[in-house]
N, C-alpha and C positions, 0 to 999 in steps of 0.2 A: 453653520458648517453643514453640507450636506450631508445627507442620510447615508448608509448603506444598507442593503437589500439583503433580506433573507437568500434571494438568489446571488446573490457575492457572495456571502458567510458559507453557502452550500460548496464554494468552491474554492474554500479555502481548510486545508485537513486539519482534524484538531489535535494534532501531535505540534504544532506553531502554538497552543494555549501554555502558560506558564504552569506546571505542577502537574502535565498529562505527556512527558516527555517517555522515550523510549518503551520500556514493559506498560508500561497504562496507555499505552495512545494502543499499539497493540492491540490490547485486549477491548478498548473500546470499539476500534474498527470490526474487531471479528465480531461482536456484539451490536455494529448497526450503526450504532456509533461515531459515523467517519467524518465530519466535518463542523466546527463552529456551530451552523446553524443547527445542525443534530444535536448538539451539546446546549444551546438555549431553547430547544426545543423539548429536552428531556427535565419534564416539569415534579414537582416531587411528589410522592404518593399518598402525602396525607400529610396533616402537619397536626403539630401540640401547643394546645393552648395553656403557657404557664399559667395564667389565673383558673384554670378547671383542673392544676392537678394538687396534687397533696403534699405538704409538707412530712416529712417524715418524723415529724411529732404527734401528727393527727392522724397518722395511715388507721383506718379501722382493722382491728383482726378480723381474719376471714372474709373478706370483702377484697374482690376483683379494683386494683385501683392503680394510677398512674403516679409514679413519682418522677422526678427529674433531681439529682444528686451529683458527688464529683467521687472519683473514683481514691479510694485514701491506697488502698494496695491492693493487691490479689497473691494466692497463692495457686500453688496445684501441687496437689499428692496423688500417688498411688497406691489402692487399697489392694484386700484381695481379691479375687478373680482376675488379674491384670485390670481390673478398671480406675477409670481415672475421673478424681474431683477437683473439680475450680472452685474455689471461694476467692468473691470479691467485696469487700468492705467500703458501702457508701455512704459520704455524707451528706447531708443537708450544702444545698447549693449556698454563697455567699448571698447575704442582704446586695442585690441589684447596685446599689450606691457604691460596694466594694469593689465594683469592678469598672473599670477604666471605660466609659459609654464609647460606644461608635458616633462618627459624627453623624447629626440628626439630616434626616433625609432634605432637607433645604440646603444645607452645604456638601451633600452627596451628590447632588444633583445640579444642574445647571438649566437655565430657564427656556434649552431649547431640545425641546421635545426631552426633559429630564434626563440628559446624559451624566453620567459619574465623570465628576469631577477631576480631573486625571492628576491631578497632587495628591489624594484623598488614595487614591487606586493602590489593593496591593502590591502590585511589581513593584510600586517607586518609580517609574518612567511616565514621566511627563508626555501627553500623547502632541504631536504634530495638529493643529488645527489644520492649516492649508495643506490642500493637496489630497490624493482619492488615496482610502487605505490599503496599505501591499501587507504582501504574508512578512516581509519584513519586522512590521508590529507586533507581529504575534510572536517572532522569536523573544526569546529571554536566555539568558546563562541558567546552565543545568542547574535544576533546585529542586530537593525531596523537604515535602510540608514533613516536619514532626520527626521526622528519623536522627537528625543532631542538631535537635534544639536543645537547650539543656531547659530541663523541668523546674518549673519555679516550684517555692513551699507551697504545700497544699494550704489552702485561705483557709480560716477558720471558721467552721461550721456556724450558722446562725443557732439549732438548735439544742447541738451536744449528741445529735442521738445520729446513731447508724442501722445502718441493716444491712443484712449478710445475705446476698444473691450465691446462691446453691447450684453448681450447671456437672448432671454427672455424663463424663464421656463427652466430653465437649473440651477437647485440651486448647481449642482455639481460641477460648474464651480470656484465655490468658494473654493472649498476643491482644484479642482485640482491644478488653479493657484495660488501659495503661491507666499508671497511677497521673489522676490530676484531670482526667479524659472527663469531661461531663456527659452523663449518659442519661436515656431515659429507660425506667424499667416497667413492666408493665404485666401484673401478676397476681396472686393474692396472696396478702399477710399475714405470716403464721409467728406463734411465737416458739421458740425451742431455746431450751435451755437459759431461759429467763433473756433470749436478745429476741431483738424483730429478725425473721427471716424471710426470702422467695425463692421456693423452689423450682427452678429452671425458669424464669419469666423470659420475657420477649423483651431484647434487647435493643436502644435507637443510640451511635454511638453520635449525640449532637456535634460534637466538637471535640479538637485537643488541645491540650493546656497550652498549647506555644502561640497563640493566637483565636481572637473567637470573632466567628459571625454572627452569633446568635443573642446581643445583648437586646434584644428586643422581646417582646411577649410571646407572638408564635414564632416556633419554631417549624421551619421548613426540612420534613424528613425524603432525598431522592432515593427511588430506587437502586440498590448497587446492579451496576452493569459489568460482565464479564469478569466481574472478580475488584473492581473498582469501585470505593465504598463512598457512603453518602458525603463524610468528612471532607475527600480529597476533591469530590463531586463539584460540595457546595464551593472550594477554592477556586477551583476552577473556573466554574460558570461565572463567578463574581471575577476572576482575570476576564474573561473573556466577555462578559458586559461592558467592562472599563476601556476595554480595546473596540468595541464595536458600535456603541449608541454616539450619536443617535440614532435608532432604528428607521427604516423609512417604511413609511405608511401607503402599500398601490392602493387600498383600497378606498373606492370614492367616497369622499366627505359625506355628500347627503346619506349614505348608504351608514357609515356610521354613528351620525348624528340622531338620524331616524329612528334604529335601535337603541340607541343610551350608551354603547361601547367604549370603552376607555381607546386609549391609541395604543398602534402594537407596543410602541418602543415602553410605554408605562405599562401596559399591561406584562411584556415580557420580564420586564424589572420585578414588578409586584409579583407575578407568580412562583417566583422565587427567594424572594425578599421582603415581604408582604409585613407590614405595621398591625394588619390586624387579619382575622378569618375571611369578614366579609369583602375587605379588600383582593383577598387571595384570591376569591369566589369568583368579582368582577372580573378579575385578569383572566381565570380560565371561562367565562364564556366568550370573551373576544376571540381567544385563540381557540375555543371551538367553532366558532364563527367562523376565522379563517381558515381552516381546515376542512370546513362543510363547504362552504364557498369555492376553495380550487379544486376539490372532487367535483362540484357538483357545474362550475365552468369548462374542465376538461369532458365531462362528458355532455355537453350543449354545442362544445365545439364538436366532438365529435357526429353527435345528433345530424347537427347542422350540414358538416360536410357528406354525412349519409345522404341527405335528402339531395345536397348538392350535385355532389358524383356519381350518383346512382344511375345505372340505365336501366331502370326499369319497366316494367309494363303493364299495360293499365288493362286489366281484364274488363270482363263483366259479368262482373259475380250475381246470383238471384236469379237465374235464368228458370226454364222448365225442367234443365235435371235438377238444380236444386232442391225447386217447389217440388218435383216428384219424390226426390228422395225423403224431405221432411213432411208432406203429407202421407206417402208410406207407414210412419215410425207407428209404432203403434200404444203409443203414449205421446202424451200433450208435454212440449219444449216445457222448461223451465223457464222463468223470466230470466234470468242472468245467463240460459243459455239461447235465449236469443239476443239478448243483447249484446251478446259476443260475435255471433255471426254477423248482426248487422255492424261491428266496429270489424270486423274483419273484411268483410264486405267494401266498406269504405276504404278501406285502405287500398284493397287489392283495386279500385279500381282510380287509384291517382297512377300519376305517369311514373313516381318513383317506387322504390322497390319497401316494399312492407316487412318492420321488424318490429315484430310485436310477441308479447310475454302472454302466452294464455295460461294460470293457474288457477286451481281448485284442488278442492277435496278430493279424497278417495271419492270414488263414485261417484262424482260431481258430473260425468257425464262431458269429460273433455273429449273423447274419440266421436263423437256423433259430430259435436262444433270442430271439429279437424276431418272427420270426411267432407262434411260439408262446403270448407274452405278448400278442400282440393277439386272437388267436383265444380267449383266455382272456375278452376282455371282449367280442367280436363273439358267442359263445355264450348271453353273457347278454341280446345284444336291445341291446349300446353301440356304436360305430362307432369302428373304430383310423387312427391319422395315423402317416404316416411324412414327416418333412419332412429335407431333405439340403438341404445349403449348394452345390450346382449341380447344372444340368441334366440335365448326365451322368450325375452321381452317381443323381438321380432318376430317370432313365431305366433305369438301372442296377437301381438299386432293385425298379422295379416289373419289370422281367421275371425279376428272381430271386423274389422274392415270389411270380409268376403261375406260375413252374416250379416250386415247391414245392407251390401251391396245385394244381397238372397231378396231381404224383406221387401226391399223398393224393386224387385225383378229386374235387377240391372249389372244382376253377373249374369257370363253367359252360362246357359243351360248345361244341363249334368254332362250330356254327349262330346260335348265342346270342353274342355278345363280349359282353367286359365294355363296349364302349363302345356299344351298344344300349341304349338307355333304355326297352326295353321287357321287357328278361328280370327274373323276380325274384329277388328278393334271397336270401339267407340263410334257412332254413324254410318259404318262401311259394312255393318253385314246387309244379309239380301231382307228383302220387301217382306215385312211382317214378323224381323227379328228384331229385339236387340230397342232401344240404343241399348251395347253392352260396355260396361265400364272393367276392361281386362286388370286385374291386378294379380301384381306375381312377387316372389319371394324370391331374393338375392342375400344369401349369408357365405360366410365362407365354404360351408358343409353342404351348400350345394352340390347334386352330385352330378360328375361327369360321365360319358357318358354309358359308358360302362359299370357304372352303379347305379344308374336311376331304376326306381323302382314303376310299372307299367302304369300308364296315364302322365308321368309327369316329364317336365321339360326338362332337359341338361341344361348344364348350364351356359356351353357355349350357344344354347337355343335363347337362352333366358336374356343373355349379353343381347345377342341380337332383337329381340322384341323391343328393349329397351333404347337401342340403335334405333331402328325402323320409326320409332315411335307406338309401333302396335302397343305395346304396356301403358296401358292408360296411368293406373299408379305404380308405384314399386317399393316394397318394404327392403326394410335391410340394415345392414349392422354397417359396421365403416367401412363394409366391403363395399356398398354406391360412392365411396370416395377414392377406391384405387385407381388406378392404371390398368389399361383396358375396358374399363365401365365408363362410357358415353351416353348420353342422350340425347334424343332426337331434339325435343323441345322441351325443356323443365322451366317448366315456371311458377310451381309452387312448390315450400320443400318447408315439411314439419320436421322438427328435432326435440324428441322427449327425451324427458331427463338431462337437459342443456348441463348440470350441474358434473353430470358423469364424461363430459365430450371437455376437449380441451377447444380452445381458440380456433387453431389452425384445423381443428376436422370440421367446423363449421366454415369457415372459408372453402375449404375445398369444395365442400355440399352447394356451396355458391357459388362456386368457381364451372360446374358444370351443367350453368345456364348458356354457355356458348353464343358467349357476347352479350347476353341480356341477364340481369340479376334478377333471380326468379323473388318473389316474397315469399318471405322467412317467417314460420313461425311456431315459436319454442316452445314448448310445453312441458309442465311439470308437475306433480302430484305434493310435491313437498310443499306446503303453505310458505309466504313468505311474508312477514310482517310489513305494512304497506311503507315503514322508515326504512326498513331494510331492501325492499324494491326499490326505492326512488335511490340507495346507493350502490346495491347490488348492479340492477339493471334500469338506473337511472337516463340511460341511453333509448328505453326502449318504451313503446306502450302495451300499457298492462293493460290484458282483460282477468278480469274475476268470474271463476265463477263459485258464489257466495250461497248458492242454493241448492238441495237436496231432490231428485228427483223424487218425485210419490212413492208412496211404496216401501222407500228404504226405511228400517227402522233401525235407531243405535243399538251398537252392541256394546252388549254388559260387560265390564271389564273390574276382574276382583284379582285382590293378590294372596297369593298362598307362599305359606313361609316351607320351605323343601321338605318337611314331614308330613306336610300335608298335602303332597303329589297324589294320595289317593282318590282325593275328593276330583282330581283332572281326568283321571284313568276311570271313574265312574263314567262323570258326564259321557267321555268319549268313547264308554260302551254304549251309554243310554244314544246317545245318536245316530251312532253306527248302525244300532239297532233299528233307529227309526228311519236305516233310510239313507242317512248323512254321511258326510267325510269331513277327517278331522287332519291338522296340520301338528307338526310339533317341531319344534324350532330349538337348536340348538349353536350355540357364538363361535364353534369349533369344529371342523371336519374331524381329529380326531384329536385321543385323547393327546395332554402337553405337560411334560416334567414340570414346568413353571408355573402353571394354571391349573388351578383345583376347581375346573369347570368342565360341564359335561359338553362332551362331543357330539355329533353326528351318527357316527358309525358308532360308536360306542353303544349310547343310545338306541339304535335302530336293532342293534342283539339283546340290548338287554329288555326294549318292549315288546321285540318277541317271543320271550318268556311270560312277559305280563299279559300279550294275549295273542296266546298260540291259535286260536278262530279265526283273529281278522289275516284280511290283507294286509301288508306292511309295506309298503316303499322307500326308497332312498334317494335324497339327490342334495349334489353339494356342486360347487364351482369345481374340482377337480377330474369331476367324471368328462367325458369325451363329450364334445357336443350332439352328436347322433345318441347316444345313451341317457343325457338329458332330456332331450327331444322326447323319447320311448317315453321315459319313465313322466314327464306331463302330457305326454297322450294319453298314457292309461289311465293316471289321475282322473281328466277330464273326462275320460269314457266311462268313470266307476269300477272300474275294475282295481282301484288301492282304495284302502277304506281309511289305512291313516298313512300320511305322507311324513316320513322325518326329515328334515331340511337344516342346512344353511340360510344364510340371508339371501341366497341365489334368487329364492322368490320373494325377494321384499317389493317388488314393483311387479305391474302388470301382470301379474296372473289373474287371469277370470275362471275360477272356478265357481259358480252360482250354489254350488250344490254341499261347499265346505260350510259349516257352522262352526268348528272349534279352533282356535288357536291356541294352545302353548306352548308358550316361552319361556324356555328351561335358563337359568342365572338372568334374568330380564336383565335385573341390577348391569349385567354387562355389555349393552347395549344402549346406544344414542337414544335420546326421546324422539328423534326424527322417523328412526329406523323400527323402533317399536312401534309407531305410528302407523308407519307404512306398513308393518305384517300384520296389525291391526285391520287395517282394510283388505285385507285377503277372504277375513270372511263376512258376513250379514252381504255377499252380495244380491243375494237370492231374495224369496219369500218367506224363508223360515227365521226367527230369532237368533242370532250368532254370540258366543260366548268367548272372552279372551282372557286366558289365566297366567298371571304372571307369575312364575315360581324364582322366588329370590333370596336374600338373605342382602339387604344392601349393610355395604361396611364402609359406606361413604355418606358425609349428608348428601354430594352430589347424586347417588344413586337414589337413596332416599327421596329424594326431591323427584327426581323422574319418575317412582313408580307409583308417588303422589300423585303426580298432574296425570299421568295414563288413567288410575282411578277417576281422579275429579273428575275430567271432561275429554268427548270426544271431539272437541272442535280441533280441527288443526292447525287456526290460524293464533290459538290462544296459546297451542301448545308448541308453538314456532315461537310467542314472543318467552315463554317462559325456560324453552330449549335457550333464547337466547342470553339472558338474564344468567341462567347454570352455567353456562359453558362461556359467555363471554364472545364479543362479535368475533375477535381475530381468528377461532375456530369453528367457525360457521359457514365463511363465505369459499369457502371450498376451495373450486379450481379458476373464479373468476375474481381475484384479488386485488384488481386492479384500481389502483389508488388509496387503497385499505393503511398498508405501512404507512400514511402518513396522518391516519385517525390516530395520534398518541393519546391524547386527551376528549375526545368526543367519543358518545357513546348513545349509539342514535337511538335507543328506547327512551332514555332519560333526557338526552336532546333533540327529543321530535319536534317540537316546536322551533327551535333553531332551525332545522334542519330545512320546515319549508320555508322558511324565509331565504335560507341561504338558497335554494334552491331556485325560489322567486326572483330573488335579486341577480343570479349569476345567467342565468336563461336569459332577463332583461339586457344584461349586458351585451351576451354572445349577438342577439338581435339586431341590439343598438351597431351594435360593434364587430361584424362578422369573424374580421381575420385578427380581433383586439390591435388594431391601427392605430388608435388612441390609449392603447391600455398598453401599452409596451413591458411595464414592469410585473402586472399581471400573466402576461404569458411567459416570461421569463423566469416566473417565483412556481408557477405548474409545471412547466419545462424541470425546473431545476429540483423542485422538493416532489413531485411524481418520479421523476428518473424514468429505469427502462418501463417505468409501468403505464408511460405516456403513451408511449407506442401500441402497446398491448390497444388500450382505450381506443385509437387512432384506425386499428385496423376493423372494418363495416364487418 
């Protein structure tokens, strides 16, 4: 019989599965849930193995332990204070032999590609061999599992003895555990009042007495989705196996064989119905497999059709400004950052358009290796964009760009600004100036012309330079992607902080190469773990940069529990004094009824009681961007001695001259984002200090203000961010193809990962438009959805 395709199951809704009709198909769909192949795809979260748990004759007192039991009764009372208690009395499950076996998986199964038996199948409908399956089959006559079954005698106990599961304020308890229900409980053993008891344990409702899937050793427990519990779960899925195997296998034989992989149709059976653990185990690395595999083929095609469509242009990067600007520098390149420029280098000068990932550390010295790439293509007569996701950052931007451009004498002279729309450009001033490399600043708050302050360009000046082509580079926020902003010739366009920008604002940045696709390339500070890059930005090539310039030295970073805030207010007299400026970070602009965490403004009054001497500043996201602007100029000029903040400044701020960071609730902060204010200061020559003031009341918090302690490496504390928090909330705003990692988990299947990643590149190769693979691009088409497209667009 032929197979059906995860892409058919994808397109058939699972409200057609028997026992997931009307309110459960519902709540499935709002939960994700919408179709057959979602519903064999939703694998369970853990299983119990009877032989590792305990009888309840053996349970030890006080000992954390697993039982599996049948439910004899429950009650619920209410005491006083209006609260309410459930007690449920469980027994010892029956001796195995008392209970009616399922049929052994040889008559479950049939000997092609192990499809369930359709005599054997819950519904009782004999399935149609000949013929391709319709949503026909998947109908059945209205049926609620367990609501009017009538409940057989409870079996009798193998060993007499019970124990009393204790749940207070949990009146659900009662609905859930019905008398006869086998449950597993999982808790520690006390004794009270001469009986065994467990107070509040963690409840697995395996089965109801009206019927059991579970007569075998492990037990498969699913996660409940949308309100729809494991029970009705595991019914389900075992309908909808029965209606759907054989499963069909796109993926190539040798490709299977090679790795050891079970085939999907038994792997998908097993993972849910599994004879043993390590059975379960094999089934979920196949279907990790496949899931790394159409990630990591949608973005190969996509690769591929990059390279295809592109109109690119082939620079020629390494020129004499180059060489001028990097013999200028007045430190010696790191190895990993020239290694960077020469792979950027390479790119910018093939005929297609370069999309490349360059990350590093704080400090890692990415802005030298990005002027450089722009002056690669400003050499040839092209125009470079640098676009940052805030103003700051922007602002930031351009005056480190302008002090680079200072050191290699290739801004123009003080007499001339870059905001004079009368100096020239790049080769075109007169005999004995220049070459000057113009670069100018475009944010929203640019002022028109009626506000510009003396020496600088308005903006309708500024529009135009960028027009002309006179602006060699141009910084900017997403104001270089609106309407009315053109340029002359762009062919190189950096984008920091990719993770902050949505899709579509980098297309636009692309979009105004005016018929030619300038090269792209992304930059970020946030480490990315190199599993997490190959699915993150699996599309793209990644430069690292893996090494520290000279000079810098790590900063110390200790945690202080909030009574001990004086020991931070020392340091950052003792600094002040010497000289220094100090940061102080707060999770809140101002104080919050629901958050017993300190604010911003709060903050910023009450340190100016603790030191009425210093300077004090303020800045948060809310203030006006010209008032932002103010208050990190005078930062940077010395003129605030401690700066109170938001996370406004967790990126690009270069102030050299800050040494102190603290971070008031750290606990309430990302390990990403502590990282990043982390690197605000040691940028200089002097030793920098980072104090975490916290009280964590999570081990998740706990755990982060661990690893901030252990280690300043960022790429260690990206894999360990991801480990805490888990992939689904990492990958930000570039998610594409993520919903369908259910079971992979690219830390602990890294190894998978490059294989699938090996294998599915070979393909795309072999196979450009998958001409031969038909069911392959149909099963990505179908289980990616709209997030195909996303991948799709360069």
């Amino acid at each position: 019989m032929p197979g059906r395709s995860l892409a058919y199951l994808s397109a058939i809704g699972v409200e057609n599965v028997k026992g997931l009709r009307g309110k459960r198909s519902k709540a499935l769909e709002e939960a994700g849930v919408v179709s057959v192949a979602d519903l064999l795809l939703h694998a369970p979260r853990r299983y119990i193995d009877r032989s590792k748990t305990v009888r309840l004759a053996d349970a030890p007192l006080g000992e954390e332990v697993t039982v599996i039991g049948l439910v004899r009764r429950t009650s619920l009372r209410r005491i006083r204070g209006n609260r309410v208690m459930v007690e449920a009395v469980i027994v010892d499950v029956p001796l195995r032999e008392e209970v009616p076996p399922e049929p052994p998986r040889h008559a479950r199964e049939s000997d092609n590609h192990g499809s369930v038996d359709r005599d054997t199948s819950l519904d009782g409908d004999a399935e149609q061999d000949e013929g391709p399956l319709d949503f026909a089959h998947f109908v059945e006559p209205p049926e609620e599992y367990g609501d009017d079954v009538a409940i057989p005698p409870t079996p009798t106990a193998r060993s007499g003895v019970s124990i009393t599961a204790v749940f207070w304020n949990q009146a659900f308890r009662q609905r859930q555990l019905r008398e006869g229900s086998e449950v597993a409980l999982s808790g520690k053993v006390e004794r009270y009042r001469g009986k065994l008891q467990m107070s509040s344990p963690a409840v697995d409702v395996l089965d109801s007495p009206s019927e059991s899937l579970l007569t075998g050793r492990v037990v498969p427990i699913h996660p409940t989705v949308g309100g729809v519990g494991p029970g009705y779960l595991r019914r389900a899925i075992h309908n909808a196996l029965g209606r759907s195997r054989p499963i069909e296998d796109p993926v190539p034989t040798e490709l299977v064989r090679r790795l050891g992989l079970m085939s999907r149709d038994e792997a998908i059976g097993s993972i849910h119905f599994p004879d043993t653990y390590a059975e379960a185990m094999t089934a979920r690395k196949r279907l990790v497999y496949d899931e790394l595999f159409r990630l990591e083929v949608a973005l190969a095609l996509r690769k591929r059709r990059q390279m295809a469509e592109s109109n690119g242009l082939a620079h020629t990067p390494g020129g004499a400004l180059v060489d001028r600007f990097v013999t200028a520098l007045p430190y010696e390149l790191t190895g990993a950052q020239k290694r960077s420029i020469d792979e950027i280098a390479g790119d910018m000068s093939a005929p297609h358009a370069m999309h490349r990932l360059l990350q590093g550390e704080v400090g890692s010295g990415k802005t030298v290796v990005a002027v450089a790439s722009l002056l690669g293509g400003v050499q040839g007569g092209y125009q470079g964009a640098v676009m940052a996701p805030t103003e700051v950052l922007a602002t930031q931007h351009y005056l480190g760009i302008r002090a680079l451009l200072e050191t290699a004498d290739l801004a123009p002279p003080a007499h001339q600004p870059d905001g004079d729309a009368g100096t020239e450009s790049l080769f075109t001033g007169e005999e004995g100036e220049g070459p000057f490399v113009r670069c100018v600043l475009l944010t929203s708050t640019t002022a028109e012309s009626n506000d510009r302050e003396p020496g600088t360009a308005t903006r309708d000046e500024v529009l135009a330079m960028i027009a002309s082509g006179d602006a060699d580079v141009v910084v900017g926020t997403h104001s270089l992607i609106q309407e009315g902003v053109e340029f002359g010739a762009l062919g190189v366009a950096v984008v920091d902080e990719q993770h902050r920008f949505g899709v579509w604002q980098r297309v636009g940045l692309r979009e105004k190469g005016r018929g030619a696709d300038p090269d792209l390339l992304i930059m970020t500070a946030t480490p990315i773990p190199r599993t997490l890059a190959m699915t993150l930005y699996g599309d793209l090539d990644v430069s690292v940069l893996d090494e520290m310039p000279p000079g810098r030295t790590p900063v110390t970073t200790t945690h202080l529990a909030p009574e001990q805030a004086g020991t931070a207010h020392d340091l950052i007299r003792a600094e002040v004094a010497a000289g220094r400026q100090a940061f102080v970070v707060c999770p809140l602009v101002e104080d919050s009824d629901k958050l017993e965490v300190k604010s911003a403004t709060a903050e910023y009054e009450r340190l100016r009681g603790v030191f009425p001497d210093l300077r004090l500043g303020l800045i948060h996201g809310q203030l006006h961007p010209v008032d932002k602007d103010a208050v990190m100029s005078a930062f940077r000029a010395g003129e605030i001695d401690v700066l109170v903040a938001t996370t406004v400044i967790e990126v690009g701020i270069d102030v050299p001259n800050a040494t102190v960071m603290v971070i008031e609730d750290a606990d309430r902060f990302g390990l990403s984002q502590l990282h990043q204010l982390r690197g605000r200061v040691g940028r200089g020559k002097h030793a920098a200090t980072c104090m975490l003031i916290a009280e964590p009341t999570t081990p998740e918090g706990e755990a982060r203000i661990g690893a901030m302690v252990a280690t300043t490496d960022g790429f260690r504390l990206a894999e360990e961010d991801l480990r805490i928090r888990g992939q689904g909330t990492v990958f930000g705003t570039r998610q594409a193809g993520m919903k369908d990692l259910r079971l992979a988990d690219i830390l602990r299947d890294a190894e998978l990962l490059v294989e699938a990643r090996r294998d599915a590149f070979a393909l795309v190769e072999r196979d450009p438009g998958l001409a031969e693979h038909p069911d392959i691009r149909d099963e990505v088409m179908a289980l990616l959805g709209e997030d195909v497209a996303w991948l799709f667009i360069s």
